[in-house]
C-alpha positions as CSV (number, residue, x, y, z in Angstrom):
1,X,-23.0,-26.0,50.6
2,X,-23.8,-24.9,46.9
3,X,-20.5,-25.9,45.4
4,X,-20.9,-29.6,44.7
5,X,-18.9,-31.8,42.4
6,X,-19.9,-36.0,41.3
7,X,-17.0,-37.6,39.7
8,X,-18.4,-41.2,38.5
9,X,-16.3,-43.9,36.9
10,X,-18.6,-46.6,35.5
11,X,-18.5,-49.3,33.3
12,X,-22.2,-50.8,33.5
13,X,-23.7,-47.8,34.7
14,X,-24.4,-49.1,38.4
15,X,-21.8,-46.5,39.5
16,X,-23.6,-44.0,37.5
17,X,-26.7,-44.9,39.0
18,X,-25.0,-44.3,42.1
19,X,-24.1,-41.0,41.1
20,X,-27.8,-40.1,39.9
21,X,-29.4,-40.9,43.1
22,X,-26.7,-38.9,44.9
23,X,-26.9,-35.9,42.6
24,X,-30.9,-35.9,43.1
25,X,-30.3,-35.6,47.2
26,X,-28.0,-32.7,46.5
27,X,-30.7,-31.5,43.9
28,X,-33.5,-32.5,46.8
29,X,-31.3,-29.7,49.6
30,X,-31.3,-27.1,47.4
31,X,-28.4,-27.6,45.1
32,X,-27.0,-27.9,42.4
33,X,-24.1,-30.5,41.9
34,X,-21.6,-30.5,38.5
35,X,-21.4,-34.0,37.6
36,X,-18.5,-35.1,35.4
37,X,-17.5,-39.0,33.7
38,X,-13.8,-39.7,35.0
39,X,-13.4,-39.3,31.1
40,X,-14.6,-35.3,31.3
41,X,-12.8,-34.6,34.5
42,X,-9.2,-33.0,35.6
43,X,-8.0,-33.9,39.0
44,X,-7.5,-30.1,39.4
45,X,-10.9,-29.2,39.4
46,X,-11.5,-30.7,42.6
47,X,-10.3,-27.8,44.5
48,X,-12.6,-25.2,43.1
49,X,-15.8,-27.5,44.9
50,X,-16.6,-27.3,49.3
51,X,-18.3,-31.1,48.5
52,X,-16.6,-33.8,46.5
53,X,-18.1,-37.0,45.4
54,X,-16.0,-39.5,43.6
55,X,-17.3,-43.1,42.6
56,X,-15.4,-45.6,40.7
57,X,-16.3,-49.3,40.2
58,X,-13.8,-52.1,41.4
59,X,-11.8,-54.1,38.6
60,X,-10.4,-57.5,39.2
61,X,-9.1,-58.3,42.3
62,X,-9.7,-55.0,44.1
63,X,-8.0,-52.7,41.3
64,X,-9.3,-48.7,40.0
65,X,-10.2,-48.9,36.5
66,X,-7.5,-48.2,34.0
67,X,-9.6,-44.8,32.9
68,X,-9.5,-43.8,36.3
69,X,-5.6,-44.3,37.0
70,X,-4.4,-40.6,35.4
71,X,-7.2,-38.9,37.3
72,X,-5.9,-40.5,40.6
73,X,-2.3,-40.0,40.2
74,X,-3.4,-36.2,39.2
75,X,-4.9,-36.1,42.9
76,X,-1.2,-36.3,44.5
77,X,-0.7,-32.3,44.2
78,X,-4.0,-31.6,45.7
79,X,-4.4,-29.5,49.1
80,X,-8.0,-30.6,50.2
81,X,-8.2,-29.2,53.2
82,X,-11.8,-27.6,54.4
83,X,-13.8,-29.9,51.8
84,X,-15.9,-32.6,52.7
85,X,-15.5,-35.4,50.4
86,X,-17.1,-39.0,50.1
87,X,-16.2,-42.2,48.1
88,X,-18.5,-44.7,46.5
89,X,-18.8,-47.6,44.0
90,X,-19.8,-51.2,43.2
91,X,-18.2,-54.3,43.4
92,X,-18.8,-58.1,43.5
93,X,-18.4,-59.8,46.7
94,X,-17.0,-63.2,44.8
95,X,-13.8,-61.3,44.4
96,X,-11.2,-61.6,48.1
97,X,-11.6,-57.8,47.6
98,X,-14.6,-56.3,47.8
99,X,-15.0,-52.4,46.4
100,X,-11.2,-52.5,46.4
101,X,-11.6,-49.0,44.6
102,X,-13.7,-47.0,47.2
103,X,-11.5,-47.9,49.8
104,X,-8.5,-46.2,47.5
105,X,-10.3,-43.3,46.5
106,X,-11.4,-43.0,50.1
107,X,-7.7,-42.7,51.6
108,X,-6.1,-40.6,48.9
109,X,-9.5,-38.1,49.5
110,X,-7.8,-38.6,53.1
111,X,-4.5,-38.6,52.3
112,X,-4.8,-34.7,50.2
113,X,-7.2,-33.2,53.8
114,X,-10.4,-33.9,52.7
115,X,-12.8,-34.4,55.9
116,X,-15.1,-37.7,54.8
117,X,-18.5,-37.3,55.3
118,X,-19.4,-41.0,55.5
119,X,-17.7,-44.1,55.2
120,X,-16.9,-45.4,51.5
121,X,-20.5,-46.6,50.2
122,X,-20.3,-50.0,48.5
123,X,-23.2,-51.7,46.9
124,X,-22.7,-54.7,44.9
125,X,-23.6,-54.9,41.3
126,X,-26.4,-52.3,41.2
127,X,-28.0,-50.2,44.0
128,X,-31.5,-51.3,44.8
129,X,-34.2,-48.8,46.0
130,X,-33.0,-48.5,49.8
131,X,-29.5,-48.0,48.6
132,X,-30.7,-45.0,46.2
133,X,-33.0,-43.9,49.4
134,X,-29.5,-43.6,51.1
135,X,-27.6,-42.0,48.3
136,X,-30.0,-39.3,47.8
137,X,-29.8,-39.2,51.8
138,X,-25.9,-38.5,51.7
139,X,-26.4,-36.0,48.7
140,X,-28.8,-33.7,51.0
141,X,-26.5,-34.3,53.9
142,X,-23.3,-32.9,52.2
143,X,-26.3,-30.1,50.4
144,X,-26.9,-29.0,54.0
145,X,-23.5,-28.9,55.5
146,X,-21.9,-24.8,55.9
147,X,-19.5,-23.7,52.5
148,X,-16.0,-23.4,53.2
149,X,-13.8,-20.8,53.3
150,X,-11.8,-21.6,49.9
């Protein structure tokens, strides 16, 4: 799959991080993925990609960011059907919610036919080394996997 977008949404740059490591697996298969800041990034262009990757860090008490809100409402005229998609982001496990956000982003990539490749990945604060190992893991998975037929 050649046609691979990273939407990140970070604050500290741990979800960024996240995004790097995931952008070098894709870059690792073979590929390589557009990344865009939720800042750069239309809701719309998530139907020109096979592979979607959207990470946004957890606010509060389980919440999206505020700079993320108009992207996710923008995702509630998408058809995603045939894509592979995955979620991800950091949190702090002092809050009742944990990585309230991934689990969001996760059903509304369900809720618009996206097939997830792997369940939300959560790290808290910022991803150590094994947690980049998997990242960069999940980037060359969704790398490897056929293109559809958009």
């Amino acid at each position: 799959m050649e046609k691979i977008i990273i939407i990140c949404c970070s604050m500290t740059g741990n979800t960024e991080e996240m995004a790097d490591a995931i952008a070098e697996g894709v870059r690792e298969a073979g590929a390589e993925p557009v990344i865009r800041d939720i800042m750069d990034a239309e809701a719309s262009e998530l139907e020109q990609y096979d592979g979607i990757f959207i990470g946004a860090y957890t606010w509060g008490e389980g919440d999206l960011p505020d700079e993320f809100l108009d992207f996710f409402e923008g995702m509630n005229d998408l058809d995603l059907s045939g894509r592979s998609a995955a979620a991800f982001g950091s949190g702090d496990t002092s809050y009742d919610i944990y990585c309230g956000a991934v689990d969001q982003v996760e059903e509304k990539l369900k809720e618009r036919g996206a097939a997830i490749l792997a369940p939300g990945f959560k790290v808290e604060f910022n991803p150590s080394d094994s947690e980049k190992d998997e990242l960069r893991a999940l980037g060359r998975q969704m790398a490897a996997l056929p293109a559809a037929a958009l």
